[in-house]
C-alpha positions as CSV (number, residue, x, y, z in Angstrom):
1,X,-31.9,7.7,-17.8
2,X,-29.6,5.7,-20.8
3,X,-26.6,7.6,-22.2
4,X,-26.8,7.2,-25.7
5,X,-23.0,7.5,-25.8
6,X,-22.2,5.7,-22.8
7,X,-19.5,7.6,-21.8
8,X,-18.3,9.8,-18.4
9,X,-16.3,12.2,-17.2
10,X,-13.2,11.1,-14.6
11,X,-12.5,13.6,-12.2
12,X,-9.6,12.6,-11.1
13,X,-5.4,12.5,-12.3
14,X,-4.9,8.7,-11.2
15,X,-3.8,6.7,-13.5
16,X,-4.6,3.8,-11.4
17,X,-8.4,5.1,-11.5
18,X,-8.0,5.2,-15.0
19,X,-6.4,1.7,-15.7
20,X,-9.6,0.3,-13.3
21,X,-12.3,1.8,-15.8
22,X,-10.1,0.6,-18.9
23,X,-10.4,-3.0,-17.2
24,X,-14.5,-2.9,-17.0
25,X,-15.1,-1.2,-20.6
26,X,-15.8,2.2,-19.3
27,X,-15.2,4.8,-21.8
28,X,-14.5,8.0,-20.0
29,X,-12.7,11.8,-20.5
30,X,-10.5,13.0,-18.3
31,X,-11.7,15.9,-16.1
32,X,-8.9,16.4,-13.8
33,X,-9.6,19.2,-10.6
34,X,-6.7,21.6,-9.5
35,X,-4.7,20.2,-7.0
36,X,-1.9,21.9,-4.6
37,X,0.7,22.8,-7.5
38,X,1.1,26.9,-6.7
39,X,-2.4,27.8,-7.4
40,X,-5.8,27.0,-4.8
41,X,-7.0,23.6,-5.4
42,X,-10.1,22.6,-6.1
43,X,-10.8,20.3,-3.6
44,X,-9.6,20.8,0.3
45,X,-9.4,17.9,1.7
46,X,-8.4,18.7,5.3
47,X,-10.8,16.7,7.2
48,X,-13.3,18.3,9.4
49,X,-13.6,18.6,13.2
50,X,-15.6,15.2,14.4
51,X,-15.3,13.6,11.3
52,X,-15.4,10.0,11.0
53,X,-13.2,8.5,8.7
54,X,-15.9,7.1,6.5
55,X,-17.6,10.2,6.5
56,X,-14.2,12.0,5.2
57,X,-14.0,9.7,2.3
58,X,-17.9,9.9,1.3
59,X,-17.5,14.2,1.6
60,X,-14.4,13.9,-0.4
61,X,-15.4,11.7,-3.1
62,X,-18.8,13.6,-3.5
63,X,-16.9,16.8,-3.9
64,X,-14.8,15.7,-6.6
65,X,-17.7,14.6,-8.6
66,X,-20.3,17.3,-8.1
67,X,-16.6,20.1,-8.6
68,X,-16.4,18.3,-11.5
69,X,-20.1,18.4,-13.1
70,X,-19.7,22.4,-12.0
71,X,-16.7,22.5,-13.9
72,X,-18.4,20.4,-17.3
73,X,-21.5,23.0,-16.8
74,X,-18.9,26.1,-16.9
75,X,-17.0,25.0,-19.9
76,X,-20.3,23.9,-21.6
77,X,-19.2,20.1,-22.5
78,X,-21.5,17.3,-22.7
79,X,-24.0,16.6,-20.1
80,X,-22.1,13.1,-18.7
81,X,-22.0,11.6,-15.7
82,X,-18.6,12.6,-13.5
83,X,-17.1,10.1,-11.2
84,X,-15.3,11.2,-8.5
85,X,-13.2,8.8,-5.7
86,X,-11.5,9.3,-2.9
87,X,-9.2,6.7,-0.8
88,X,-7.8,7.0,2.7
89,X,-5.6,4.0,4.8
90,X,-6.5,4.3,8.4
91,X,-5.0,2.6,11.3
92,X,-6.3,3.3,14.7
93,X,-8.8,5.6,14.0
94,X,-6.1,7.8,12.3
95,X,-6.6,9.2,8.5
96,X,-3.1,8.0,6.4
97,X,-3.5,10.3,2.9
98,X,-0.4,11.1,0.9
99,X,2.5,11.9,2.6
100,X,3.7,15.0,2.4
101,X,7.7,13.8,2.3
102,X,9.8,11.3,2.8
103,X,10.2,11.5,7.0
104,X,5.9,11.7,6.4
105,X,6.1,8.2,4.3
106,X,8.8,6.8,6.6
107,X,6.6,7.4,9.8
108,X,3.5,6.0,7.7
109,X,5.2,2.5,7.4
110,X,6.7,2.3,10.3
111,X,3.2,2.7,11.8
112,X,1.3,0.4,9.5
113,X,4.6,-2.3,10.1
114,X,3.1,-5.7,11.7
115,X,-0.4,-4.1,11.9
116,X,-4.2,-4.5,10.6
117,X,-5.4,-1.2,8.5
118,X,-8.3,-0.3,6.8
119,X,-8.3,0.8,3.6
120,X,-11.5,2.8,2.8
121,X,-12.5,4.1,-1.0
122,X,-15.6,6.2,-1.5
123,X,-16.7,6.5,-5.1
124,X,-19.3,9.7,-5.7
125,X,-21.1,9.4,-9.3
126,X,-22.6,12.7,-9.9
127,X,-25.3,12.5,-12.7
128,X,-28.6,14.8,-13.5
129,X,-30.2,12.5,-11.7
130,X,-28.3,13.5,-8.2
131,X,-25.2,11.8,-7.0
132,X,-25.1,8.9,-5.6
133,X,-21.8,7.4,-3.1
134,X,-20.9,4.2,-2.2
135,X,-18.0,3.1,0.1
136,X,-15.4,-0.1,-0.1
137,X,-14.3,-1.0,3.0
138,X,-10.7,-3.4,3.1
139,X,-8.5,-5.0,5.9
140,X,-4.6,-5.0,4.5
141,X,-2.1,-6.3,7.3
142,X,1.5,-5.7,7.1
143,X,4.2,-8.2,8.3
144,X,7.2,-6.3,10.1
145,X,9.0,-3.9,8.3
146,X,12.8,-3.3,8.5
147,X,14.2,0.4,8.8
148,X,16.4,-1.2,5.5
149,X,13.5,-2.1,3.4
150,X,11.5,0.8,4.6
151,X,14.5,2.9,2.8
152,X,15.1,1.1,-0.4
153,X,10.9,1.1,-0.9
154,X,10.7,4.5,-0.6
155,X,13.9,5.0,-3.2
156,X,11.9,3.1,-5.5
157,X,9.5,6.5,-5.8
158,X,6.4,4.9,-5.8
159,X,5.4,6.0,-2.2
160,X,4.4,9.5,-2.6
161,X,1.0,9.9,-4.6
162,X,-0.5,7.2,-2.4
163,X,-2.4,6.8,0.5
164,X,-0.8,5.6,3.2
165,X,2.3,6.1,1.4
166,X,2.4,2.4,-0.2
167,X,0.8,1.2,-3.8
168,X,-0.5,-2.6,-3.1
169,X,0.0,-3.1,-7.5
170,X,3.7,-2.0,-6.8
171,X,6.4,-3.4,-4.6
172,X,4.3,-3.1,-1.6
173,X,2.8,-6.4,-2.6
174,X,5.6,-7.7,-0.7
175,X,4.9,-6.4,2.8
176,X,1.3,-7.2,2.7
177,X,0.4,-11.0,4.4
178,X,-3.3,-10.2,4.5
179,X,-6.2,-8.8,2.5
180,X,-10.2,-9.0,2.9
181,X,-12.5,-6.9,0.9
182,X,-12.0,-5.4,-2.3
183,X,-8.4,-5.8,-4.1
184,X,-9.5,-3.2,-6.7
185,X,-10.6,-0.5,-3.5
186,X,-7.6,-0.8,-2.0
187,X,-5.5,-0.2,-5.1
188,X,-8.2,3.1,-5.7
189,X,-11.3,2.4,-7.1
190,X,-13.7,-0.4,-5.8
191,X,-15.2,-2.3,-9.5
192,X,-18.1,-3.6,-7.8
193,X,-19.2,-0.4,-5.9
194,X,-18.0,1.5,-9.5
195,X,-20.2,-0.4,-11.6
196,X,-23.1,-0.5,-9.9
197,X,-22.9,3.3,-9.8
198,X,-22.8,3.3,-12.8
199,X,-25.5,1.3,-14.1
200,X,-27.8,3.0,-11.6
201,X,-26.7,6.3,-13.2
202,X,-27.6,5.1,-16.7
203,X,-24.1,4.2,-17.9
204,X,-24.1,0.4,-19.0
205,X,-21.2,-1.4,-18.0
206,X,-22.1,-4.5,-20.6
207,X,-24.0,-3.6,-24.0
């Protein structure tokens, strides 16, 4: 199936996200889900008993999309796809999300100081057609971290909204010596994995 207007629904409030679609061509709406801001959020994301951390991001990212498709259907807007992502650092089998404050961010550098993380992305394209998911996997290592510049980073503000409490686009660039995989995943949303989503949902990335 083609979509004559070639256009999707973003469920999601990243603006990261939505710099990555601008960058490919995608034309998209935003279709943002509740999140924890005084009223029950759409999506819980507490992960499960047992589960794996790829299997975390795939549930996650599938949720968001096929939410938001249930919330397009209850509003009545046009049948698009919805695109739904979810991105979690993990180092040593543990699951690194957004920090909940400041101690949480501090204790989320000092653990990822002078180590090899993963950084895994799931991207969940819901569709008529079904949804389909893909995951990016990426390896970011950190050179050591001073207490100092562990402080005066997380003054600069842009630790909180991001998984594993750093943004590899932002200052963070500096502490990172290593990166294999996908640049894009690791800032949010994998292009390659994206587009060929996509495409195989009938949305055409070049026409």
């Amino acid at each position: 199936m083609t979509f004559v207007e070639n256009r999707i629904y973003l469920a999601s409030r990243s603006p990261r996200r939505q710099e990555l679609l601008k960058q490919i061509g995608v034309d998209f709406m935003g279709l943002p889900l509740r999140e924890a801001l005084g009223r029950i959020p759409d999506v819980d994301e507490t992960p499960l008993p047992q589960e794996s951390p790829p299997q975390y991001v795939e549930r996650i990212a599938r949720v968001k999309a096929e939410t938001g498709r249930k919330r397009m259907s209850e509003r009545d807007w046009a049948d698009f796809p919805v695109l739904g992502a979810d991105t979690a650092v993990v180092s040593n089998g543990r699951i690194f999300g957004k920090p909940e404050n400041p101690l949480h961010a501090k204790q989320m550098l000092r653990a990822l100081s002078g180590q090899l993380h993963q950084v895994l992305t799931a991207v969940a394209v819901a569709a008529g057609n079904g949804t389909r998911v893909c995951l990016s996997r990426s390896g970011v290592r950190f050179r050591n971290l001073g207490e100092q510049e562990i402080d005066h980073y997380l003054a600069c503000g842009e630790a909180y909204d991001k998984a594993g409490a750093y943004a590899i686009q932002g200052r963070a660039a500096v502490f990172i010596s290593e990166i294999s995989g996908s640049y894009s995943g690791v800032v949010g949303l994998p292009l390659f994995e994206t587009a060929q989503l996509l495409e195989e949902s009938g949305i055409r990335i070049f026409h």
